[in-house]
N, C-alpha and C positions, 0 to 999 in steps of 0.2 A: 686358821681354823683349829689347830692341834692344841694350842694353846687354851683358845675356848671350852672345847672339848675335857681336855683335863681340867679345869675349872670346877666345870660341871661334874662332871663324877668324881673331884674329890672330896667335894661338894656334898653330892647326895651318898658315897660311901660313910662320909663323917653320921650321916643321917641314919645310915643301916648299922651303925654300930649302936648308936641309942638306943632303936627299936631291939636289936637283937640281945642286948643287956638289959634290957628292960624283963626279958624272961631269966628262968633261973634254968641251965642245962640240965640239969638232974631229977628237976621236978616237971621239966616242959613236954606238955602230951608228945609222944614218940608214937611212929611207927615203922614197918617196912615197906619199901619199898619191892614191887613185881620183879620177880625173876633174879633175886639176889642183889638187887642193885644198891644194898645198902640203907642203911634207918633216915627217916626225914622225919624234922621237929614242927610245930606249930611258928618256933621261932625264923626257922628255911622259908614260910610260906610269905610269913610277915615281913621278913628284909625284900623276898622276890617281889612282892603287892610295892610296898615301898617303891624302889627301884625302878618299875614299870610306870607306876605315876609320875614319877619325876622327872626320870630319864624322856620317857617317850614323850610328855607335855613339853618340854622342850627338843625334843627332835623328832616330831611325828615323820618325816621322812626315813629316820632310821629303822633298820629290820631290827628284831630282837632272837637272840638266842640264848636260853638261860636253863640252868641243871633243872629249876623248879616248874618251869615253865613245859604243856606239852609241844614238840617241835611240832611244825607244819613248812608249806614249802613258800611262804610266803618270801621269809627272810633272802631264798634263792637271787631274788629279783629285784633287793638292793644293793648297789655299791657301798651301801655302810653301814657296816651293824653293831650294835651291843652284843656283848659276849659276858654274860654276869654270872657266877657259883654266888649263890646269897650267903651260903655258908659251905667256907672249904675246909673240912674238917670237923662234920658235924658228930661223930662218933666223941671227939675229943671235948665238943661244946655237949653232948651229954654225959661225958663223963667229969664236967666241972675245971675242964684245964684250961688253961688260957695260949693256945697255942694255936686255934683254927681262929679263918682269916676269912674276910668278903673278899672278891676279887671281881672288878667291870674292868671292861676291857672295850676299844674300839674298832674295828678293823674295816680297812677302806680296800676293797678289790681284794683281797685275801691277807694284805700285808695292816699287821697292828699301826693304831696311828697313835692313842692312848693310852695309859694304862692305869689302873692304882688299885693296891691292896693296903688292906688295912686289919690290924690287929687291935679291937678293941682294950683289949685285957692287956694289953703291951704298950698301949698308947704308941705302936709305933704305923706311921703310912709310907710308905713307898708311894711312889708316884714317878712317871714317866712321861714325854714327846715326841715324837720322832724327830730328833734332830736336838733336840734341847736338855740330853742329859738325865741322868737318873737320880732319885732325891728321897733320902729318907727324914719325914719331918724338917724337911726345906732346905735341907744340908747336903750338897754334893754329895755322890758315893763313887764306889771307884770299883770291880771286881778284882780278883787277886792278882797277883801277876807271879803265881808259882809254876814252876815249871819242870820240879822233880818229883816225879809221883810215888817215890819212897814216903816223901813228906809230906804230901797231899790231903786233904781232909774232902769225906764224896757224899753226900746225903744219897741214901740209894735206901732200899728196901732189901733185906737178906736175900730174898732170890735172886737178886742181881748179880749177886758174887760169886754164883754157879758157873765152873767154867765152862759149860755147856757154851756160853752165851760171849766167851771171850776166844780169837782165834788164837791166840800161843799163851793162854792159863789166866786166872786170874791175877789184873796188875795187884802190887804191892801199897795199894792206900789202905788205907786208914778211913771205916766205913763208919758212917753217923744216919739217925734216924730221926726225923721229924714227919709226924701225920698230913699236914697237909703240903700238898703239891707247889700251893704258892705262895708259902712260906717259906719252904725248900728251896724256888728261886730267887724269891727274896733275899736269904742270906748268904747264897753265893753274890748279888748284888751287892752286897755291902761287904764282900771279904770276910763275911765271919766263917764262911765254908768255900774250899777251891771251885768245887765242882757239884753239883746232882744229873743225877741217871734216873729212867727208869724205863725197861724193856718193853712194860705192858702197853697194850692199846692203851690211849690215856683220850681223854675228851677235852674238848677245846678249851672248856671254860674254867677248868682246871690249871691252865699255863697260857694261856692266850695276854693275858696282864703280865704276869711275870717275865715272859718272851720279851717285851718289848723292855722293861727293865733293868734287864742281865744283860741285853747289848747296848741300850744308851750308858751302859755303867762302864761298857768297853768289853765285856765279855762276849761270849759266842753262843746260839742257840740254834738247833738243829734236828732233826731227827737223828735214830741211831743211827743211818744210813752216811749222814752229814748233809742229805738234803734242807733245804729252809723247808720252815713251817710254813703253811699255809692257809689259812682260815676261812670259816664261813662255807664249808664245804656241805657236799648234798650229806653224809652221813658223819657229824661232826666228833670225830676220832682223830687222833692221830698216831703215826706208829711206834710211838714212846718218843723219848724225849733226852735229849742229852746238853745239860748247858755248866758254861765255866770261861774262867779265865781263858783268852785266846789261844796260852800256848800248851797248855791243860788240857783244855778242849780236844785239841788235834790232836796230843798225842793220847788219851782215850781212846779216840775212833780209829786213831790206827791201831791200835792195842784189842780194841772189838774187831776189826773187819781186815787186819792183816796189811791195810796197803796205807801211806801215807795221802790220804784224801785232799790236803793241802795241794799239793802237787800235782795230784793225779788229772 
């Protein structure tokens, strides 16, 4: 079924990138969204409409969870749901860059079963199975396999590097920035960055794709904690996010929380 699955949403992702190119970021009616949560396009409402028809006409038994969409508790009361951002990195699609991403996502009992992000303006897709490997534009990928955090490359956000938030100082990488969340997993999937962080509460549909990606790629995803993520939950947060190379990965979390979580 995982197989299927990704099919279909790499499928109807290729289909959210037309519609969402089809506007122009800079000119595309904007507004904000209640309670600081950030600006939303005409083009966010168009890829979610999309996505909803396509996706749910073929899986009316699936719940849906999606940034555009208002939550309700229906989704509670399936074993498998969509988890869609129609646009991850909408600030950057109004300001004309081409660096935000769609991201659908599947998740069966709380664990990812699919995945795929897609960068229109990059022509690049990501895509994932459980069990079957991680694939940019249908090409194997591999996550780093670095393991000296001298020489490390971290996509993180500047507040990250406060050592408030690290137990004996901030490590010694080498920080890098990119807007959206899962693109940020994306290219530690593919090695082009060791590792990304980020402390804040983060929402599912933000990294819920990319989760599943970074580890068929052979890497590691986790909370800061080094707990697994877990999806589909009553209030869809998670308590930040920390993914990379296996051995990257762990020494991170031991570097934030002081004890070697491998072993512990």
């Amino acid at each position: 079924m995982q197989a299927a699955d990704l099919t279909l949403i790499a499928d109807a992702i290729r289909m959210a990138g037309r519609v969402a190119t089809s506007f122009v970021g800079t000119t595309a009616r904007r507004w904000d969204k209640p309670g600081g949560a950030g600006p939303v396009t005409e083009a966010d409402l168009a890829v979610n409409d999309l996505l909803h028809s396509v996706l749910r006409n073929a899986r009316p038994e699936y719940g849906w969870l999606s940034e555009e969409t208002e939550d309700n508790t229906d989704r509670l009361s399936r074993d498998t749901v969509f988890i869609i951002d129609p646009i991850d990195g909408t600030r950057s699609f109004v300001e004309g860059s081409d660096t935000w991403a769609h991201s659908v996502a599947i998740a069966h009992k709380g664990v990812v079963t699919a995945g795929a992000i897609f960068l229109p303006l990059r022509d690049k897709l990501y895509t994932a199975a459980q069990g079957g490997g991680a694939f940019l534009n249908g090409v194997a990928i591999k996550a780093s396999d670095q393991s000296d955090m001298k020489h490390a490359t971290v996509l993180a956000a500047r507040p990250a590097t406060d050592a408030k938030h690290w137990h004996s100082g901030v490590p010694a990488f080498e920080c890098a920035y990119r807007p959206s969340l899962a693109y940020r997993m994306s290219l530690v999937a593919e090695a082009e960055f060791d590792a990304m962080l980020t402390f804040r509460p983060t929402w599912e549909w933000d990294v819920a794709a990319g989760a599943l990606i970074v580890t068929e790629a052979g890497g590691r995803c986790t909370d800061t904690a080094g707990a697994p993520l877990t999806f589909n939950n009553t209030h869809p947060t998670l308590p930040g996010v920390m993914a990379g190379g296996s051995t990257l990965h762990g020494a991170l979390l031991q570097a934030k929380n002081g004890i070697n979580l491998a072993s512990a």
